[in-house]
Biopython code that builds the backbone (N, CA, C, O; Angstrom):
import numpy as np
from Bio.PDB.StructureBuilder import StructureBuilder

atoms = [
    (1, "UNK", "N", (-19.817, 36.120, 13.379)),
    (1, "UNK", "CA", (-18.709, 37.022, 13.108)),
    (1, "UNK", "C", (-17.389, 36.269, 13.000)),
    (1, "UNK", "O", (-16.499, 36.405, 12.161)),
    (2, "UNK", "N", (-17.463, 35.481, 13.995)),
    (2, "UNK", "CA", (-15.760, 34.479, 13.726)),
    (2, "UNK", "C", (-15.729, 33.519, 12.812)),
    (2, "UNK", "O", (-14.637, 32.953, 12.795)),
    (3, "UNK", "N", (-16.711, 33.000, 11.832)),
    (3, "UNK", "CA", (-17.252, 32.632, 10.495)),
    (3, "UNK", "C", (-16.333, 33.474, 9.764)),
    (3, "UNK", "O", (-15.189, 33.185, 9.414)),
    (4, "UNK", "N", (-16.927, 34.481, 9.588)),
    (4, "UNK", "CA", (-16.467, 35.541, 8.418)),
    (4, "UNK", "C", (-14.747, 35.624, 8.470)),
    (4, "UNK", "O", (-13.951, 35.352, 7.572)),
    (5, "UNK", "N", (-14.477, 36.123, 9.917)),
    (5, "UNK", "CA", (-13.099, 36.510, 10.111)),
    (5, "UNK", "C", (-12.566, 35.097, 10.034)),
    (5, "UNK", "O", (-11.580, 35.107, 10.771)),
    (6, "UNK", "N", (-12.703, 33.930, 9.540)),
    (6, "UNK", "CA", (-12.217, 32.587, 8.916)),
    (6, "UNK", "C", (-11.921, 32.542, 7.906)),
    (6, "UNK", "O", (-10.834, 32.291, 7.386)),
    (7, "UNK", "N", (-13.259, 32.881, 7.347)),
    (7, "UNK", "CA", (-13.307, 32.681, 5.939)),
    (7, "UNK", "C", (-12.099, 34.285, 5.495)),
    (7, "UNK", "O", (-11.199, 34.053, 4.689)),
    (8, "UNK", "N", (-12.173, 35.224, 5.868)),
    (8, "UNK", "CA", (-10.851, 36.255, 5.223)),
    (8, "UNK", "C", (-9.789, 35.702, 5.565)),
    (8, "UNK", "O", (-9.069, 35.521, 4.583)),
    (9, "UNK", "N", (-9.206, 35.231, 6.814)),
    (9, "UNK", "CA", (-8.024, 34.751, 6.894)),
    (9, "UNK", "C", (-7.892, 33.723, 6.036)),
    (9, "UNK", "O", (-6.684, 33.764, 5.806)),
    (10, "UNK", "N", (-8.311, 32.863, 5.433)),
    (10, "UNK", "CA", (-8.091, 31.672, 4.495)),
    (10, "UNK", "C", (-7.666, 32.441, 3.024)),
    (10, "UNK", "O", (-6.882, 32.088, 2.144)),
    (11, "UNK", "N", (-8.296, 33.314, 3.119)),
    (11, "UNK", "CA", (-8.667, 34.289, 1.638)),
    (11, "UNK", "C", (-7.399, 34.553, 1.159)),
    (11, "UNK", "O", (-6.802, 34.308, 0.110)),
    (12, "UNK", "N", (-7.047, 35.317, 2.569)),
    (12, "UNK", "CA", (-5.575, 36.210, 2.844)),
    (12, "UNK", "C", (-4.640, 35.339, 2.608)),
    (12, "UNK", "O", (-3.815, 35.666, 1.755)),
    (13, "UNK", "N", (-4.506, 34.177, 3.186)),
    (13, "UNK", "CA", (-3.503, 33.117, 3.191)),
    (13, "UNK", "C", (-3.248, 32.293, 1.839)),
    (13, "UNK", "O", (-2.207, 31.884, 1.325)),
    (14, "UNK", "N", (-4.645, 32.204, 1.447)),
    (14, "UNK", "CA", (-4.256, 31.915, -0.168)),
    (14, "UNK", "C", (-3.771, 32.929, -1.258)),
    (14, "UNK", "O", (-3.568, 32.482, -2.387)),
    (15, "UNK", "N", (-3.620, 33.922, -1.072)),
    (15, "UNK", "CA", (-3.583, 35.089, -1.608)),
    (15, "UNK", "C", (-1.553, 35.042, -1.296)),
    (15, "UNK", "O", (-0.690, 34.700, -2.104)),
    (16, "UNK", "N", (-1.425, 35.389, -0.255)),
    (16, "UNK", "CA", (0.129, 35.156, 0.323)),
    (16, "UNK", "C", (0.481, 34.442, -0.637)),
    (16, "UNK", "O", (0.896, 35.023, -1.640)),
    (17, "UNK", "N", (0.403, 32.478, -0.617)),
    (17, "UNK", "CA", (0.576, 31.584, -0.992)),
    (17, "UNK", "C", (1.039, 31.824, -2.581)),
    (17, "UNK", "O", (2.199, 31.705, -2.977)),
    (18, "UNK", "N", (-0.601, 32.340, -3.758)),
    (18, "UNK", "CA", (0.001, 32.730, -5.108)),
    (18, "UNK", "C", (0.720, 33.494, -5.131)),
    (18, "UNK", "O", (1.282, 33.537, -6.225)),
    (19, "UNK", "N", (1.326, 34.791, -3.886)),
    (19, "UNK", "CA", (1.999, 35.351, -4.836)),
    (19, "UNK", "C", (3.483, 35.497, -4.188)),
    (19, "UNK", "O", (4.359, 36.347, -4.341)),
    (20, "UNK", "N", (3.394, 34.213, -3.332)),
    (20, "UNK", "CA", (4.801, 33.310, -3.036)),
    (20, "UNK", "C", (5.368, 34.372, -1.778)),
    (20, "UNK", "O", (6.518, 34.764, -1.580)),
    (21, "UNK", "N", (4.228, 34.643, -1.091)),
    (21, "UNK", "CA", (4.902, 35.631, 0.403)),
    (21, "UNK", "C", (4.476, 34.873, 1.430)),
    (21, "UNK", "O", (3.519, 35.183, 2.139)),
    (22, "UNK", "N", (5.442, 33.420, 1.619)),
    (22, "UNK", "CA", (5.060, 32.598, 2.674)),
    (22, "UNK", "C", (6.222, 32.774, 3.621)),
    (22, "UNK", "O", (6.734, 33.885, 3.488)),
    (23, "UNK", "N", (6.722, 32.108, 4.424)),
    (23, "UNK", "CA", (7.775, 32.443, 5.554)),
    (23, "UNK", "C", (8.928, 32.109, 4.840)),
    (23, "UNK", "O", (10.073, 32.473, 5.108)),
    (24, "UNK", "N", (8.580, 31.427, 3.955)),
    (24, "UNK", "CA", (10.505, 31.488, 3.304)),
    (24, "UNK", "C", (10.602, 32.835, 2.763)),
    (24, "UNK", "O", (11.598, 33.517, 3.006)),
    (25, "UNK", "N", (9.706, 33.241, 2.094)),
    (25, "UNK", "CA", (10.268, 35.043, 1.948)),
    (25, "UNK", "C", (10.530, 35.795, 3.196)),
    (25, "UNK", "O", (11.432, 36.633, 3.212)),
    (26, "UNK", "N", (9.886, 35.584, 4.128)),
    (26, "UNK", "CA", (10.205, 36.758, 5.015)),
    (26, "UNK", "C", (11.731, 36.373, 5.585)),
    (26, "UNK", "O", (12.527, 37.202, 6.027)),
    (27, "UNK", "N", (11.879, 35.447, 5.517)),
    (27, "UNK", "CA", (13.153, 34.709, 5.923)),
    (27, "UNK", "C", (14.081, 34.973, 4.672)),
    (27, "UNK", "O", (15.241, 35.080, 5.071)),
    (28, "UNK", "N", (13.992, 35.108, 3.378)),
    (28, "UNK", "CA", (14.408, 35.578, 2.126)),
    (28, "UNK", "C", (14.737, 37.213, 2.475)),
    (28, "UNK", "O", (15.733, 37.859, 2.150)),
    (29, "UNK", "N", (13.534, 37.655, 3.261)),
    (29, "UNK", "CA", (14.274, 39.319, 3.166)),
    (29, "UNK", "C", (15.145, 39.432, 4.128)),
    (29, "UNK", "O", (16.220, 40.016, 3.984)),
    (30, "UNK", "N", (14.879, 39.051, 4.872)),
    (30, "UNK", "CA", (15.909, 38.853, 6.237)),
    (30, "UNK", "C", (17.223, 38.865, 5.534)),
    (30, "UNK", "O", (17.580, 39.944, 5.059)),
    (31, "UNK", "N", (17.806, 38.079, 5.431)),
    (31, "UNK", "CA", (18.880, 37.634, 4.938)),
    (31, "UNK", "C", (19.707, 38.583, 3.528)),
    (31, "UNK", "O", (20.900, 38.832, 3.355)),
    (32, "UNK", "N", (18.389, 38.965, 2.629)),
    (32, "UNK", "CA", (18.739, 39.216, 1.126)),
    (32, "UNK", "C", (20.131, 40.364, 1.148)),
    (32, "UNK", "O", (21.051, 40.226, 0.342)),
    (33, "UNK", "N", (20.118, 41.427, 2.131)),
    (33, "UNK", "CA", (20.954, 42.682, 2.304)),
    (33, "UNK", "C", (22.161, 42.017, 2.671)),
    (33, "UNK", "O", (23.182, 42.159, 1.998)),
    (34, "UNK", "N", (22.111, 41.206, 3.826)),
    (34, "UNK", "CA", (23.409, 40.883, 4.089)),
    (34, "UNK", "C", (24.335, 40.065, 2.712)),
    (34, "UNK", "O", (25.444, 40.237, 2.206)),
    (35, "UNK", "N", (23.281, 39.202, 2.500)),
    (35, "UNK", "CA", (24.369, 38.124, 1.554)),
    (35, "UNK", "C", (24.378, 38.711, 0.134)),
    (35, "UNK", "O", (24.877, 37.998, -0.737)),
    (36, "UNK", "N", (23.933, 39.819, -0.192)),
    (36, "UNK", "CA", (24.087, 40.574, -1.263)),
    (36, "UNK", "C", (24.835, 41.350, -1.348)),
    (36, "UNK", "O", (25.676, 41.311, -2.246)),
    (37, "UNK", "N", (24.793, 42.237, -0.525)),
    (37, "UNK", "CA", (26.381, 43.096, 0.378)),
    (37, "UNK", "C", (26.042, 44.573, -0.344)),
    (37, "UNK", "O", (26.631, 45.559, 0.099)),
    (38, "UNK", "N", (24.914, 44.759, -1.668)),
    (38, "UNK", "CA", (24.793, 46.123, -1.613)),
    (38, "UNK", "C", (23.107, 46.395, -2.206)),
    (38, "UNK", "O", (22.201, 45.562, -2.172)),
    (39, "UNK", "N", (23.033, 47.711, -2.702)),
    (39, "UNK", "CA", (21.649, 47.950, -2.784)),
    (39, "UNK", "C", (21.386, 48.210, -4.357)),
    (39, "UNK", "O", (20.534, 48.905, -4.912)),
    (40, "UNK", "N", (22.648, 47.226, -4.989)),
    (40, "UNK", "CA", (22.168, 47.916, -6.724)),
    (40, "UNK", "C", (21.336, 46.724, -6.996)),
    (40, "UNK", "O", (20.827, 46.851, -8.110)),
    (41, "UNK", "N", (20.957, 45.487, -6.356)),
    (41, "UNK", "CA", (19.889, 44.545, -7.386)),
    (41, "UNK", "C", (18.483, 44.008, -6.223)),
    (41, "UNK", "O", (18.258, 43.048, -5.486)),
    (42, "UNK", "N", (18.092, 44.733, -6.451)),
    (42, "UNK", "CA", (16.918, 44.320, -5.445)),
    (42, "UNK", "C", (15.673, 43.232, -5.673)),
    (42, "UNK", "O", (15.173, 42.838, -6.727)),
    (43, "UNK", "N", (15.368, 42.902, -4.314)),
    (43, "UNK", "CA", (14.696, 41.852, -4.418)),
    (43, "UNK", "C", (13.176, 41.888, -4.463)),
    (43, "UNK", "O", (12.498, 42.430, -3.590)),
    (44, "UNK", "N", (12.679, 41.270, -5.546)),
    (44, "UNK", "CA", (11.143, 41.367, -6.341)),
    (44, "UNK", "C", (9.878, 40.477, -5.575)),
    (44, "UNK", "O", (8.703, 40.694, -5.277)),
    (45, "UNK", "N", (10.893, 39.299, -5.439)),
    (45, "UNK", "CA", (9.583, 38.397, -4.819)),
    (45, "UNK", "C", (9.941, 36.870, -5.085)),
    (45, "UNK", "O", (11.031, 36.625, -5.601)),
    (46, "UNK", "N", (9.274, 36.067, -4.833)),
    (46, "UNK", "CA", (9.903, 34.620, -4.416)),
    (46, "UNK", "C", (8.923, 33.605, -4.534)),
    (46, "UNK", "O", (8.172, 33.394, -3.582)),
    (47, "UNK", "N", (8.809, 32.762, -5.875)),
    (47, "UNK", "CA", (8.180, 31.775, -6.214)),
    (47, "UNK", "C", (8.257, 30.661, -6.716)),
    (47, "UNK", "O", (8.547, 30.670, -7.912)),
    (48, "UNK", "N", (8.058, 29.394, -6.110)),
    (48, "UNK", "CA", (8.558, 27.971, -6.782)),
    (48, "UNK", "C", (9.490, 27.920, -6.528)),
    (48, "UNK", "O", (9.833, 26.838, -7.003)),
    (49, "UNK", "N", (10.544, 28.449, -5.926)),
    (49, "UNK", "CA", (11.921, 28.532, -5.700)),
    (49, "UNK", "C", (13.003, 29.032, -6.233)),
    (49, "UNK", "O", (14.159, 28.613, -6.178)),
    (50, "UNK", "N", (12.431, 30.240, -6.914)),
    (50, "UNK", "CA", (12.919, 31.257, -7.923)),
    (50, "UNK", "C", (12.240, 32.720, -7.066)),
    (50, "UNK", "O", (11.115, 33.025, -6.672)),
    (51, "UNK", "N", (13.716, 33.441, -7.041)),
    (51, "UNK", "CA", (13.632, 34.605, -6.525)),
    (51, "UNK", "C", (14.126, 35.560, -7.831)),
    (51, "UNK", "O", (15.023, 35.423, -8.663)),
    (52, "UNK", "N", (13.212, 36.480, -7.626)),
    (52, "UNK", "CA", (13.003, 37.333, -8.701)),
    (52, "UNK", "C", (13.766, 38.286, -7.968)),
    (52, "UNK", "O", (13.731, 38.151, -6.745)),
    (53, "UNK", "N", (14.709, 39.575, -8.611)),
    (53, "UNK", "CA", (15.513, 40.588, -8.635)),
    (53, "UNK", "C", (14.983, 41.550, -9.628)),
    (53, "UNK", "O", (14.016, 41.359, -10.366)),
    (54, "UNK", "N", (15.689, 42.549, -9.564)),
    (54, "UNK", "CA", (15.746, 43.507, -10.551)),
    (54, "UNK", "C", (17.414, 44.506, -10.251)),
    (54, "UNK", "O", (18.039, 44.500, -9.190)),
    (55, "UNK", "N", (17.728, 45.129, -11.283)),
    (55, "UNK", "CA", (18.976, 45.911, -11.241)),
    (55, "UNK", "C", (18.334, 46.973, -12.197)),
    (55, "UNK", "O", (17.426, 46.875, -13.023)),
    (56, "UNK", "N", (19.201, 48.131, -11.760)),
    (56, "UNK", "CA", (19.247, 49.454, -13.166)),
    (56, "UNK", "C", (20.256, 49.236, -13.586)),
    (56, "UNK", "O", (20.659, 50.283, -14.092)),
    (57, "UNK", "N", (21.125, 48.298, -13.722)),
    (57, "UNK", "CA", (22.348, 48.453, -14.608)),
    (57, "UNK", "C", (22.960, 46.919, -15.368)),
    (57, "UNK", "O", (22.987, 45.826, -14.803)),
    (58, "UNK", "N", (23.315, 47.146, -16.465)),
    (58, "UNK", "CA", (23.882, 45.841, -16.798)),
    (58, "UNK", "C", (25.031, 45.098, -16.335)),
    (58, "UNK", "O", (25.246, 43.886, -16.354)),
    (59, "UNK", "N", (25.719, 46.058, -15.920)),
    (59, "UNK", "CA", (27.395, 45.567, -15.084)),
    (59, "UNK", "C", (27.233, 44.944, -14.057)),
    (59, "UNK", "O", (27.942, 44.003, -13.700)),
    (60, "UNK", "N", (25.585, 45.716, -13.017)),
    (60, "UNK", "CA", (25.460, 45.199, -11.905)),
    (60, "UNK", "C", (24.468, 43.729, -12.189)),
    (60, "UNK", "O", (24.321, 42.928, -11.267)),
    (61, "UNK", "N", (23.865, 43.506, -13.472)),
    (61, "UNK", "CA", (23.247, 41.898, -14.260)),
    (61, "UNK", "C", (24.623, 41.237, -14.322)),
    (61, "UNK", "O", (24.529, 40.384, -13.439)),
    (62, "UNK", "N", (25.526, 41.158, -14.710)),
    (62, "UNK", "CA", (26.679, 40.612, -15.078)),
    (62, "UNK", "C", (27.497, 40.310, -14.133)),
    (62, "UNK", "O", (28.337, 39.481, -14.486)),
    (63, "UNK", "N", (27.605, 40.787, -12.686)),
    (63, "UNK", "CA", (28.233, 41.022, -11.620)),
    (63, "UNK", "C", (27.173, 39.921, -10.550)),
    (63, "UNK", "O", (27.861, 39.458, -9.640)),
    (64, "UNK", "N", (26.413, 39.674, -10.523)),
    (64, "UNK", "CA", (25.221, 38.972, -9.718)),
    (64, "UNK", "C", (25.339, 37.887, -11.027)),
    (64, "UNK", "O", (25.968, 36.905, -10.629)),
    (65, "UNK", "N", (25.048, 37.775, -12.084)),
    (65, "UNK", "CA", (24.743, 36.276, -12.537)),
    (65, "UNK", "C", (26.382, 35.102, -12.284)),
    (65, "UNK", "O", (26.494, 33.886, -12.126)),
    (66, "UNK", "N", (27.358, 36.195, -12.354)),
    (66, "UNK", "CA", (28.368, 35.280, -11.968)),
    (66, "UNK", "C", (28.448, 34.956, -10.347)),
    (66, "UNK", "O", (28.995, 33.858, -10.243)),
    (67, "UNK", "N", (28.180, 35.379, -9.296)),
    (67, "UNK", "CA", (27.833, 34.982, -8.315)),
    (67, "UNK", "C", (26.744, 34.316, -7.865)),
    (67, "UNK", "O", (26.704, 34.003, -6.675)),
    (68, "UNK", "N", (25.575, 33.954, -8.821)),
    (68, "UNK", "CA", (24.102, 33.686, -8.494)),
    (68, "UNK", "C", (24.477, 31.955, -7.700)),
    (68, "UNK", "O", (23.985, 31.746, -6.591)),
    (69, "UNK", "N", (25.157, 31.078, -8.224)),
    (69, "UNK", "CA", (25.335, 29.237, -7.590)),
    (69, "UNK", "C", (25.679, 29.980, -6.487)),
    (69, "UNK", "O", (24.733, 29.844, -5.711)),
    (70, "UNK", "N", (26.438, 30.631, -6.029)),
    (70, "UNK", "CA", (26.775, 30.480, -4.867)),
    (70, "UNK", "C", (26.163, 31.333, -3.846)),
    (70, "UNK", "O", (25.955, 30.963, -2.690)),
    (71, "UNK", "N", (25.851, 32.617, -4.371)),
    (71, "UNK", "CA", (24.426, 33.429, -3.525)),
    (71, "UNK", "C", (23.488, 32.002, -3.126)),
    (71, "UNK", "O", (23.417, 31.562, -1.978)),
    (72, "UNK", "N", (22.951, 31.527, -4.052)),
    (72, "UNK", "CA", (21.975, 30.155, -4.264)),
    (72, "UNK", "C", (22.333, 29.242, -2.922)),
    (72, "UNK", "O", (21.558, 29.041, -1.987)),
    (73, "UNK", "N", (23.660, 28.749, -3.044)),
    (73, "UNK", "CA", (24.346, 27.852, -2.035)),
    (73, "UNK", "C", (24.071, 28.304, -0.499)),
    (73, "UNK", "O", (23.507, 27.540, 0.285)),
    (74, "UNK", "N", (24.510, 29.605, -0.127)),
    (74, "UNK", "CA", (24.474, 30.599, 0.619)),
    (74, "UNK", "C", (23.046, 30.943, 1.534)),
    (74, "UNK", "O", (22.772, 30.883, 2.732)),
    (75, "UNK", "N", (22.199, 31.388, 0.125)),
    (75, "UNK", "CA", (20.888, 31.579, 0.681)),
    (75, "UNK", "C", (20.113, 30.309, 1.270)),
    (75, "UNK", "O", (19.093, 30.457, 1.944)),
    (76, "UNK", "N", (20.720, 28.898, 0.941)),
    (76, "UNK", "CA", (20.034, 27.853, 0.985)),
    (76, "UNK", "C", (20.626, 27.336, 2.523)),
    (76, "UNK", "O", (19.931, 26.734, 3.341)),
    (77, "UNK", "N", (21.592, 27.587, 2.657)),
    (77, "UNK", "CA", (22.398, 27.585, 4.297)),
    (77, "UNK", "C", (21.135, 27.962, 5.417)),
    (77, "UNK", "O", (20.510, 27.173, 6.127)),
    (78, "UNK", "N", (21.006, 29.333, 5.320)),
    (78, "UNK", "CA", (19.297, 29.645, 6.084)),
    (78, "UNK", "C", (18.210, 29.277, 6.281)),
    (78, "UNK", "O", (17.491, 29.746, 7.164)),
    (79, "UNK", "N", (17.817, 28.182, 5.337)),
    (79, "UNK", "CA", (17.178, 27.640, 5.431)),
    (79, "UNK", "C", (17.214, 25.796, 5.922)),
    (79, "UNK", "O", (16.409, 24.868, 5.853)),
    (80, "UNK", "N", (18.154, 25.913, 6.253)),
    (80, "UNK", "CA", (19.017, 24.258, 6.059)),
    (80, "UNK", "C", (17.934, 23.380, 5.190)),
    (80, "UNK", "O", (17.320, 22.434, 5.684)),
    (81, "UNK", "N", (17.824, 23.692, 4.217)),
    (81, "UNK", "CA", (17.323, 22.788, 2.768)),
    (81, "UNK", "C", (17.230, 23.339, 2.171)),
    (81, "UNK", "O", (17.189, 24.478, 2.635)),
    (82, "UNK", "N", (17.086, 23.270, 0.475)),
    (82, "UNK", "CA", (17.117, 23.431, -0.677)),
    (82, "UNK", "C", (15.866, 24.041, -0.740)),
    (82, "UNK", "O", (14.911, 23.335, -1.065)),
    (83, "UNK", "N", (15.694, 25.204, -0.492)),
    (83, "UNK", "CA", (14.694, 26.067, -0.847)),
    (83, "UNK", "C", (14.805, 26.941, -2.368)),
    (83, "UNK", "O", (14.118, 26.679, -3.355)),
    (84, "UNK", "N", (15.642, 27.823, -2.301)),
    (84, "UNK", "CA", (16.203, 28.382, -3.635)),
    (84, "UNK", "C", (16.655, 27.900, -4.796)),
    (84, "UNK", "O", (17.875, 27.767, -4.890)),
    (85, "UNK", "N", (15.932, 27.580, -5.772)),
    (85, "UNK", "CA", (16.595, 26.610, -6.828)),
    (85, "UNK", "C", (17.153, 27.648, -7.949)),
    (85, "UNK", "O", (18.010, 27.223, -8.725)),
    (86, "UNK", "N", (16.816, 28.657, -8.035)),
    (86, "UNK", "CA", (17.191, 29.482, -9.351)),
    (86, "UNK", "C", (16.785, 31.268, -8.680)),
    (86, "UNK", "O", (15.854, 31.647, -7.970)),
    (87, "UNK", "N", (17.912, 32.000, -9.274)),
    (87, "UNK", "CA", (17.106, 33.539, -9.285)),
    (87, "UNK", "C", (17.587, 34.454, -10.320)),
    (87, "UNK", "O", (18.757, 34.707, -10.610)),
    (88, "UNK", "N", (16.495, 34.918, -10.840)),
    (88, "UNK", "CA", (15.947, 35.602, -11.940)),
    (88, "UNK", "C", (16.442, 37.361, -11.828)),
    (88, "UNK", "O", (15.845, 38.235, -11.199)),
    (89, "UNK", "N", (17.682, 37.511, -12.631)),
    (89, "UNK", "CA", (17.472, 38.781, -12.504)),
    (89, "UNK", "C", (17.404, 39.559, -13.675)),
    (89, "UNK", "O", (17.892, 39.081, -14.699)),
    (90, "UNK", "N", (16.591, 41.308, -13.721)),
    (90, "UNK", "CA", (16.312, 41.697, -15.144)),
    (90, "UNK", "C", (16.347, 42.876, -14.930)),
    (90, "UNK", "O", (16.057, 43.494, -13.905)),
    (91, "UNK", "N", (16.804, 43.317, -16.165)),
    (91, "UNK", "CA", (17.264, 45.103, -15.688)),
    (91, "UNK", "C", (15.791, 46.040, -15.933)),
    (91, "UNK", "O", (14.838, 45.932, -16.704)),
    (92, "UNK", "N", (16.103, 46.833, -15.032)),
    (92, "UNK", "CA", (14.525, 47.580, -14.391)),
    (92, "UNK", "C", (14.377, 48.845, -15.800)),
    (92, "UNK", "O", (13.428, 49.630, -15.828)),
]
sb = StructureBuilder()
sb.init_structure("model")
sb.init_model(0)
sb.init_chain("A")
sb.init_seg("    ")
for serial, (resi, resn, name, xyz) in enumerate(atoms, 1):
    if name == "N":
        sb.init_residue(resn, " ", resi, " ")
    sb.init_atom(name, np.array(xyz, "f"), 0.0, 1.0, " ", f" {name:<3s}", serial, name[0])
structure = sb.get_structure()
């Protein structure tokens, strides 16, 4: 039985891994509300070092891509290293 329940936890963990929900995301959500400051571009998911967003509005695309280096700078503080290299945002 503790065979099996091995072999799923590995399963599970590779599974996390592709679809980039390792502890820097949970540490990514942590953070995302505060250093974003509101609830118009939300956060999609987090891979390779590209965090994916979404917005319903274009003002609020235009309003986040001019802040994105320094959100970037910011978000990378939390982590003390260069975790975040780029984030992707696209209207929903």
């Amino acid at each position: 039985m503790d065979k099996d329940f091995e072999h799923i936890s590995s399963v599970v963990n590779q599974l996390k891994k592709e679809l980039g929900l390792d502890d820097n995301y949970y540490v990514l959500i942590s953070v995302w509300e505060k250093e974003v400051g509101n609830n118009k571009v939300e956060l999609n998911g987090f891979k390779n070092g590209t965090v994916f967003t979404r917005t319903e509005s274009a003002v609020y695309l235009h309003d986040f891509n001019l802040r994105k280096k320094q959100l970037i700078k910011r978000l990378n503080q939390y982590f003390g290293k260069t975790i975040v290299k780029n984030i992707k945002c696209e209207i929903k």
